[in-house]
Residue, then its C-alpha position, 0 to 999 in steps of 0.5 A: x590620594x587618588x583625586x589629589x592626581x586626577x588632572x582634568x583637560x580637553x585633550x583635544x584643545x591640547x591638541x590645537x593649541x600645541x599644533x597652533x604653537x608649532x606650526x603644524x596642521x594637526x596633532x597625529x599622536x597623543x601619549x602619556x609618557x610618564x606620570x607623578x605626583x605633580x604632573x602627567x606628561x604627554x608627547x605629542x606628535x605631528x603631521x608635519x614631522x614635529x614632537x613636542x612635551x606637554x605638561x599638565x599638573x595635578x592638585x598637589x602642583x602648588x599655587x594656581x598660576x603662580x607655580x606654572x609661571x615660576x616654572x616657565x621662567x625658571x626655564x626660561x632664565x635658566x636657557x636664555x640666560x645661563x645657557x644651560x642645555x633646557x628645553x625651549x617652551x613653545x606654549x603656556x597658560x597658568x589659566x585653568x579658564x583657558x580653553x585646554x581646560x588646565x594650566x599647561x606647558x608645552x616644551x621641546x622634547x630633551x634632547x639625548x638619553x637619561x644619565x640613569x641609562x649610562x651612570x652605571x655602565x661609565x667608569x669616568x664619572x668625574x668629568x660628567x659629576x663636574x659638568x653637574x656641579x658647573x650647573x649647579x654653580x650658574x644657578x642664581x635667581x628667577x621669575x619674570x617680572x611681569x608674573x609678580x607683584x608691583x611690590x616685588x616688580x620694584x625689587x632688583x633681581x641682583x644685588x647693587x653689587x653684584x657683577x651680575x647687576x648689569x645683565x639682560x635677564x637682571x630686568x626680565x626676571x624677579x624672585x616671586x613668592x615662595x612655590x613649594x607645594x608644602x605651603x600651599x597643599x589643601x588647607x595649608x593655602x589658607x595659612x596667613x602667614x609669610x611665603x617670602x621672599x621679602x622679609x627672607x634676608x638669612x637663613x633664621x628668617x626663612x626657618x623662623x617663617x617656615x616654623x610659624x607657618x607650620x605651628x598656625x597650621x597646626x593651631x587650626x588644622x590639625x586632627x588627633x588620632x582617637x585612641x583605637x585608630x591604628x595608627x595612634x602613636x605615642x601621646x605627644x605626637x597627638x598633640x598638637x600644643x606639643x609640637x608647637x612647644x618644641x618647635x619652640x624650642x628649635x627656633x630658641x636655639x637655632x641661632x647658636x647651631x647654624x652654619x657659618x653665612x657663607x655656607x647659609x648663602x641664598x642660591x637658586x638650586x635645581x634641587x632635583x638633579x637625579x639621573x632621570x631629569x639630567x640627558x647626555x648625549x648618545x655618543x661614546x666616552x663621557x656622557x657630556x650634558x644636552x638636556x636637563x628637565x623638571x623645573x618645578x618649584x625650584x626656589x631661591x633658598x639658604x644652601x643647607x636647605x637645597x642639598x640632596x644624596x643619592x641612593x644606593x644599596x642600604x649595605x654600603x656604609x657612607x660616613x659623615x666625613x671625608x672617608x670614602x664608601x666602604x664595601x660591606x664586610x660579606x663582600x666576597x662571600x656573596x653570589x657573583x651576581x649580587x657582589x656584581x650589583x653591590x659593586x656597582x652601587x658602592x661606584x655611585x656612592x662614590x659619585x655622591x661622595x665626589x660631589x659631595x666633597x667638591x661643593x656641598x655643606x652639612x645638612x639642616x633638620x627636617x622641622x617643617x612636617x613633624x604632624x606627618x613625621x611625628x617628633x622623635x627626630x626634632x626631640x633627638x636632635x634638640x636632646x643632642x645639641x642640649x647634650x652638646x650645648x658647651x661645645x656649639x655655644x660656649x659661655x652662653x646660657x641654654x635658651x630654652x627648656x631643658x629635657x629631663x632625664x626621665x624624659x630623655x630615657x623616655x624619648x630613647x625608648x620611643x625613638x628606638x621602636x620609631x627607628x624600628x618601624x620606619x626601617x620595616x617600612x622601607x623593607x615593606x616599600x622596596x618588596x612592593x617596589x613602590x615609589x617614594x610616594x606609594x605610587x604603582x604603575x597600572x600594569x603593575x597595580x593589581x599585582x602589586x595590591x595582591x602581593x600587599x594584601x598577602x603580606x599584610x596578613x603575615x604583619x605582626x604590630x607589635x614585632x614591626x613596631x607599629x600597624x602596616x602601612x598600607x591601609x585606609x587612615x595610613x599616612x602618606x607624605x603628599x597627603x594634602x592635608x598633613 
């Protein structure tokens, strides 16, 4: 875990090169700002009155050169030519040869404050969830030609029959191989198969590729657990010929579930808007946008696959539908300082809401990790579309294997303890205050570890549904090879 975020460089290199890139004598201050799974950020300062962001990534980042250059261009297209409010990058390398030691960015700073500081104390929302979607909606395709190979240099940007064919960025930029540091983590690099975007004309190929490329992973890769591991789960999980069969199963009867094409267009997305990458000016009123960061590996993908929800309190319920979020029914019997929290929750489910009634469409499955995930929510959803099959396919025969009802009632038993499990989890992660990655500041870590070993001790298996989570061969969603 901890190597997989270890980013070595030559900090004072770093230091040249930005002074260099922004005219200054020297740098005068070195920070680290923030630091994720991908990435540490560092603010530097100057002598001549300068500040500017550096980025350097870690192990996890994705494809050496490739996913610095997509990010550079992706900022770039998205500043030069959808005038989106993006910090302007001032130096790059996507050569760990180079002299700093590591690929790096250098950008301006942001301008303004992050909207996580003012989206809960605003009551008028609706005009800044708009700016938001006027974003969202210039999003189109990216990389600078030049990054790519001759193959796809020869590859317009825009359709032929685009209005947007004729444009400046139309010759500068091209779509590039697929970045997602899920295809390319640890030993999946090694994968031959197809990481777009050529042959990805719909949705179906780019899930059919996806599918393929998960299933040759797992021919080569993947490891059972031994039966006294603590983490051993059910025998189909630990198989790996099960997973393959029923992501069979998946790519047979996908083409009869999916969305209607217009709602399965490709679009380029920023598919991690959260209030924390989304600045707004200081100024009173509604927060209008100055600055949107955290360009990386953002993709040109069908639209279901691009969409995200927001968090808010587990207690306020948000239906499928077109119904608003509910108040929890103990609403008034809770303390004032409580009820004053759940409030302010129940208004950012109502902004996911907003949004989600004014652009967004229905949601595919997670298919792509079920080695990590195991596969009761793959089984589930297959046992509901065949409970469903008549309605989602009328006239048409069943594709492929149909579950039994032994092993439907099987499956019911399993998913319910996994459910149980899953939601423990999440109340072991929220107590620790954990990030979804299980990281933990350093000011934080030996309080945090301490709090963990002692709750540990109080974690009863077989009534939590499965081992505590945090301890050596535990699992973790940015493991690279998983």
């Amino acid at each position: 875990e901890l190597s997989a975020r270890t980013s070595s460089f030559n900090a004072d290199s770093l230091k040249q090169v930005a002074a260099k890139a922004i005219g200054a004598q020297r740098c005068t201050r070195l920070a680290k700002t923030h630091e994720g799974s991908f990435n540490k950020i560092f603010c530097l300062d100057f002598d001549n009155g300068a500040e500017v962001i550096a980025k350097i990534p870690c192990q996890l980042w994705g494809p050496p050169k490739l996913a610095t250059a997509s990010e550079v261009a992706t900022m770039d297209y998205a500043r030069t030519v959808l005038n989106l409010s993006v910090p302007k990058v001032i130096a790059w390398n996507s050569d760990s040869a180079c002299k700093v030691g590591s690929e790096y960015i250098i950008m301006e700073k942001a301008i303004g404050t992050e909207l996580y500081h003012t989206w809960r104390t605003k009551t008028d929302f609706k005009e800044t969830v708009r700016d938001i979607i006027k974003v969202d909606q210039k999003f189109a395709s990216h990389r600078q030609r030049k990054d790519v190979s001759p193959e796809l240099q020869s590859r317009p940007l825009y359709a032929a029959d685009s209005e947007h064919a004729g444009e400046s960025g139309s010759e500068r930029f091209r779509i590039g191989p697929f970045t997602d540091w899920a295809l390319w983590r640890g030993t999946h690099a090694s994968v031959n198969t197809f990481c777009g975007p050529c042959t990805w004309t719909d949705m179906m190929s780019y899930v059919r590729s996806t599918v393929e490329h998960h299933q040759q992973w797992i021919r080569n890769y993947a490891i059972p657990r031994k039966t006294t591991d603590p983490f051993y789960t059910e025998k189909d999980d630990n198989l790996p010929q099960s997973h393959i069969e029923l992501l069979d199963r998946f790519v047979a009867v996908l083409p009869h579930i999916l969305p209607s094409p217009e709602l399965c267009v490709s679009v380029f997305w920023h598919a991690d808007l959260h209030a924390s990458n989304v600045f707004v000016a200081d100024a009173p009123g509604v927060p209008h946008i100055t600055s949107i960061i955290d360009w990386q590996n953002m993709h040109v993908l069908p639209t279901p696959m691009q969409i995200g929800h927001a968090a808010f309190d587990e207690r306020i319920e948000v239906s499928d539908d077109k119904v608003l979020p509910q108040y929890p029914p103990d609403l008034n019997t809770l303390p004032s300082s409580e009820k004053a929290s759940l409030k302010v929750d129940w208004a950012v489910a109502g902004q996911q809401k907003h949004y989600e009634l004014l652009f967004v469409g229905p949601p595919i499955h997670e298919f792509s990790r079920t080695w990590f995930q195991g596969l009761h929510r793959l089984r589930r959803s297959l046992i509901q579309i065949q409970t469903e099959w008549e309605f989602l396919a009328p006239g048409v025969d069943y594709p492929t294997a149909r579950f039994s009802e032994s092993e439907i009632a099987a499956h019911e038993e399993q998913y319910q303890l996994r459910m149980k499990y899953e939601e423990n989890v999440a109340k072991l992660e929220k107590a620790l205050e954990l990030d979804a990655d299980g990281w933990v500041s350093n000011e934080k870590y030996k309080k945090t570890l301490k709090l963990s070993e002692w709750l540990r001790t109080d974690w009863d298996a077989e009534e939590m549904g499965g081992p505590y989570p945090f301890q050596d061969g535990g699992k973790s969603w940015l493991l690279l090879e998983c």
